[in-house]
N, C-alpha and C positions, 0 to 999 in steps of 0.2 A: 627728193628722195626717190630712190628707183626701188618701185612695187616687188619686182623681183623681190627682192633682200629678204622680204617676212616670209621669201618658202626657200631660203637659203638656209640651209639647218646648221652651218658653221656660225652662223651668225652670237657676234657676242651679248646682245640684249636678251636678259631675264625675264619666264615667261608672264603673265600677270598674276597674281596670287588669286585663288578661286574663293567666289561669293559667301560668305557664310550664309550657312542653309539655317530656313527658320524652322523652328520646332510644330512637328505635326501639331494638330488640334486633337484637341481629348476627345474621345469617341461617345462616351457615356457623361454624365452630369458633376458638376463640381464638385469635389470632395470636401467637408468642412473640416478639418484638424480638432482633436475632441478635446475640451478643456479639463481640467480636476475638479473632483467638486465641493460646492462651498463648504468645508466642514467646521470651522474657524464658529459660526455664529449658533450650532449645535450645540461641540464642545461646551463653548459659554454659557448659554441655558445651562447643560448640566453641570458645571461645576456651580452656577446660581443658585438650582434645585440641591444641591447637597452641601452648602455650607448654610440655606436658611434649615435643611432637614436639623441638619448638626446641633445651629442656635437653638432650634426649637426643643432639642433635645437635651440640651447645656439646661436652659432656662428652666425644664421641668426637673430636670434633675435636683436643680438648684430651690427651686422653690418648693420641692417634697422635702430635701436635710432639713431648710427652714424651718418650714411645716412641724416635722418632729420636735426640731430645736426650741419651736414656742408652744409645742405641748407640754416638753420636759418642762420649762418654766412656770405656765403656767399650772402645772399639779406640783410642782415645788411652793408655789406663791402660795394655793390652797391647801396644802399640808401645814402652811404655815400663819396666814392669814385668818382661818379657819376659827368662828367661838366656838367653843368645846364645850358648852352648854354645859356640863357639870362642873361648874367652879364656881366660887363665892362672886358675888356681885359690891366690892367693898363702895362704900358713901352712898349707897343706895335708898337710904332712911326704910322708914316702917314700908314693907309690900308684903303681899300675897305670893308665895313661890311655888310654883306650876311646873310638875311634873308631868307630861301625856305618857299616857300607853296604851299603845296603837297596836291593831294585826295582830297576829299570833304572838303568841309569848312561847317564844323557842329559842334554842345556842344557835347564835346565829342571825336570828329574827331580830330586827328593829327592839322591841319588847323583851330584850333578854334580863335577866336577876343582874348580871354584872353592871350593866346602862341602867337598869331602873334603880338599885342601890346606890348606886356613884351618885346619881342626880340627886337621891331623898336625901340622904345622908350630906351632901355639898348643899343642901337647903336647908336643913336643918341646921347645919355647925354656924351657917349665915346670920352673924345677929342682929339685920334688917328684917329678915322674917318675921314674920309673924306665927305663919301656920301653913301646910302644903296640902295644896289643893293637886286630887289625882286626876284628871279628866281623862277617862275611859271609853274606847269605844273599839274594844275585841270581841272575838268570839271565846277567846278561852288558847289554851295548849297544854304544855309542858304542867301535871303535877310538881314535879320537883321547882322546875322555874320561879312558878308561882309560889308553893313553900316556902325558897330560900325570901321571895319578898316578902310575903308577909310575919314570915319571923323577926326579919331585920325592923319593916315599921314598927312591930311592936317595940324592937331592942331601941328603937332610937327616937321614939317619942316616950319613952320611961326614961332615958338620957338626958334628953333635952327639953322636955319637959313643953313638947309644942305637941299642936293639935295637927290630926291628919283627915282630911277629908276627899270624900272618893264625888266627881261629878261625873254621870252616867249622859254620853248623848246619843249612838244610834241601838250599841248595847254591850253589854255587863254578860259575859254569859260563860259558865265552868272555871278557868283558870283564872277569869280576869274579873268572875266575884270572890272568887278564892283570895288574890289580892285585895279584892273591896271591903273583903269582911275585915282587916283590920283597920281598917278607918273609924275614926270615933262617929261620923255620920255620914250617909250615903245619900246624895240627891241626884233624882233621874226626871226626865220627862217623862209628859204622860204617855207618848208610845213610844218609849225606849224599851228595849228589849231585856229582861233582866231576870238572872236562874241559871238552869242547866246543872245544878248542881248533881254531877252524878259523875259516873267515871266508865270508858270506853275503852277497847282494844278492838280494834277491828282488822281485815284481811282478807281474802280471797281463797275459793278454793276451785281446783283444775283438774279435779281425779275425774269426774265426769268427762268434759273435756278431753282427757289425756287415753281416757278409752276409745275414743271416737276415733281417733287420730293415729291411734294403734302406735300410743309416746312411750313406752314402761320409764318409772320412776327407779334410777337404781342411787339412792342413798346410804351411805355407808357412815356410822355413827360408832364410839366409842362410848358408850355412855346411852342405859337406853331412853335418855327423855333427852338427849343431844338435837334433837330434830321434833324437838315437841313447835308444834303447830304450823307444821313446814305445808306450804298451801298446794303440794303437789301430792300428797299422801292423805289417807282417808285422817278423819279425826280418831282420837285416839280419846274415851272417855275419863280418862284418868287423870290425861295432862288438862282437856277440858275441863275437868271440875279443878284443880289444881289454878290454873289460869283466872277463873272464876273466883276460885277464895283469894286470889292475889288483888283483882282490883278492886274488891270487896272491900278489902283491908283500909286499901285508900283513898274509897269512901269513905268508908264511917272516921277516918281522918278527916276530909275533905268537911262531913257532916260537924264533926267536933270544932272545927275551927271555927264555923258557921256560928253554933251555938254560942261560942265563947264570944265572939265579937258580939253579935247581933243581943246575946241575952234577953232580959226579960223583953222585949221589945218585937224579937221572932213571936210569931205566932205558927207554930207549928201543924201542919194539918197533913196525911196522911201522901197527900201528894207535892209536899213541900221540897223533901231529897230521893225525889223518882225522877231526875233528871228532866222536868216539865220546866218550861220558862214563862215569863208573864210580860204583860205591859208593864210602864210605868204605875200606872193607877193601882192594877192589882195589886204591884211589889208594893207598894205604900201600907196599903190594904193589908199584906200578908206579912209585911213588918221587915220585908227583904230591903224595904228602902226607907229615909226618913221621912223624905219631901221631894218636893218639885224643885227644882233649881237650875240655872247652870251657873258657868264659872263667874262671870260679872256679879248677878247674885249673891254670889256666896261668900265672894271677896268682900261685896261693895256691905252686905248686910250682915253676914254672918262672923269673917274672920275683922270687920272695921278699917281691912288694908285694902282702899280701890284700886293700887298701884299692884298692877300684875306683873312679875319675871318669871320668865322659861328657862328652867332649869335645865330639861331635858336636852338630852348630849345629842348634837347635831351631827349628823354625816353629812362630811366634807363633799366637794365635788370630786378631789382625788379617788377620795374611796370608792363613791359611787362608780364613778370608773374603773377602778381596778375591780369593781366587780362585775360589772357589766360584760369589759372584755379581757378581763385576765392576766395571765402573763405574757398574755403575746405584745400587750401596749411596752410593756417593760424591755420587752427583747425584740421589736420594731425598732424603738428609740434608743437601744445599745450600737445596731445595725447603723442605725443614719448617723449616732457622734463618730462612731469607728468611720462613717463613707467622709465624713464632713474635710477630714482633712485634706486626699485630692482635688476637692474642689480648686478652679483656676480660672 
C-alpha cells in the first residue's frame, strides 16, 4: 500500500467512527434515590385499634340492654313470687298469728291502718289461729292511723270472737299505745319504753330571722285564719288557742280509749296523760302494761299455740325499689326494650 493514499482526500475509504466519550465523574457525593414510606404497617394498627374500640363498645352496649332486660325480669318474678303476708295460711293447724308494727304509723309508712288491718283481719278470718299477737316497737304517729286500728281490733275481735294481744319490745309510745290499748293484754319488758300518751303539733317559727335578713313576708289569704300558723308570720293568739283546743280534743280521745281498754286495771295518777313515758317495770306498776313477756312467751304460755305465723304483709323487693329509685328504673328499662331491637 502506498502511504500517500491516507492524505489523498479523493480517496474512497470511510473515515473511522469516533470513540465514545465516557461520562464525566460526579463532582459532589452519591445521591441516594428517596424511597415512600412504610405506611401499610400504621394503617393496620389503626384499623386494629378501632374495630377492638367498636367490639368493646358493641359488647357494653350489649351487656347494659341485658342488664335492664334481667332487671325487668327479675322485678316481674318479685311482683309475683313475692308472700303477701296478709293472706290465710290454709292446713296450718292451731298457731299464734303475728302481726308487727314497726316505725312510724303514717300513709305511707310500713305501719299504715290499710297493712295493719288487712293483716289482723286475714288472721283473724284464719281458722288455724288461735289469737294475734301484736309485737310493737314505734314510737307513735298518725292519731287517725292509729284510730282507724284500734277501732277495727276491737270490731274484729267482737266478730271473731279471738283474743288480741299487744307484745311491747324496745317501745310502745303515743300512737302505737293508742293501737295497744285495744288488746285484751299488754306485755313489755322491763326497760321497754312505754306511754307518751298525749298529743303534739309542732313547727318553726322565722319572723325573727326574716327581720334580720331584711325578708318581708307578703301573704295574701282569703279567709282570715287561711294562714293560721304559717311559720313565717308572728303568732296570732286566737288561732293559737284555737289550735290548742283542737289537739286537746284528741287527747281526751286519745285518754278515753286508754281508759276503755285498760279499765279497772289503769291506775290513774296525775301524770299518767301528761304525755310522760315509763319503763317496762313502771308501766306494769302503773297498770299501762300487764306483764313481762315477749312473743315466744306468750304464744308458747299464754295463747297454748307455740307454732308462730307472720301475718304481716311483706314489701316486695320490686317495691322496695320502685321506691328507692322511682320512675326513672321504669323509663331506663322502657329506653333499653325500645334500644334491644337494633342490637346485631
Amino acid at each position: 500500500m502506498n502511504p500517500s493514499d491516507d492524505l489523498n482526500p479523493f480517496s474512497s475509504a470511510p473515515p473511522p467512527p469516533p470513540a465514545p466519550s465516557e461520562p464525566a465523574p460526579a463532582s459532589g457525593p452519591t445521591s441516594v434515590p428517596v424511597q415512600p414510606l412504610a405506611l401499610e404497617p400504621l394503617l393496620r394498627e389503626f384499623k386494629d385499634d378501632l374495630l377492638r374500640e367498636r367490639r368493646s363498645a358493641r359488647r357494653w352496649n350489649v351487656g347494659l340492654r341485658l342488664g335492664w332486660l334481667a332487671l325487668i325480669v327479675f322485678l316481674v318474678w318479685s311482683v309475683f313470687s313475692a308472700q303477701p303476708g296478709a293472706k290465710s295460711h290454709p292446713n296450718a293447724g292451731p298457731h299464734t298469728a303475728l302481726v308487727e308494727v314497726r316505725g312510724e304509723i303514717a300513709v305511707g309508712a310500713e305501719a299504715n291502718a290499710e297493712n295493719l288491718v288487712g293483716a289482723i283481719k286475714s288472721a283473724m278470718e284464719d281458722s288455724g289461729s288461735e289469737a294475734v299477737v301484736l309485737r310493737i316497737n314505734s314510737p307513735g304517729g298518725s292519731p287517725v292511723q292509729a284510730g282507724i286500728v284500734n277501732d277495727e281490733i276491737r270490731r274484729l275481735k267482737a266478730l271473731h270472737k279471738k283474743k288480741v294481744y299487744a307484745v311491747v319490745e324496745e317501745m310502745c309510745a303515743s300512737g302505737a299505745y293508742y293501737i295497744a290499748a285495744a288488746a285484751d293484754e299488754i306485755y313489755v319488758d322491763k326497760a321497754s319504753l312505754v306511754g307518751s300518751i298525749g298529743v303534739l303539733m309542732d313547727g318553726f317559727g322565722f319572723t325573727g330571722l326574716m327581720d334580720k335578713l331584711g325578708v318581708e313576708r307578703r301573704l295574701l289569704t282569703a279567709g282570715e285564719n287561711k294562714g293560721m300558723l304559717d311559720p313565717f308570720s308572728p303568732q296570732n293568739d286566737k288561732q293559737t288557742a284555737y289550735a290548742k283546743a283542737m289537739i286537746g280534743q284528741i287527747h281526751e280521745q286519745f285518754i278515753q280509749v286508754v281508759r276503755e281498754g285498760r279499765g279497772d286495771r289503769l291506775k290513774e295518777t296525775p301524770e299518767t296523760f301528761s304525755g310522760l313515758f315509763w319503763n317496762g317495770e313502771e308501766a306494769v306498776k302503773l297498770g299501762l302494761a300487764d306483764a313481762y313477756g315477749n312473743l315466744d312467751f306468750v304464744a308458747r304460755e299464754v295463747v297454748k299455740a307455740e307454732h308462730v305465723i307472720d301475718y304481716t304483709p311483706q314489701e316486695n323487693v320490686a317495691e322496695r325499689l320502685a321506691k328507692q329509685f322511682g320512675a326513672s328504673i321504669g323509663q331506663g328499662a322502657v329506653k333499653a326494650l325500645r334500644q334491644l331491637a337494633p342490637i346485631r
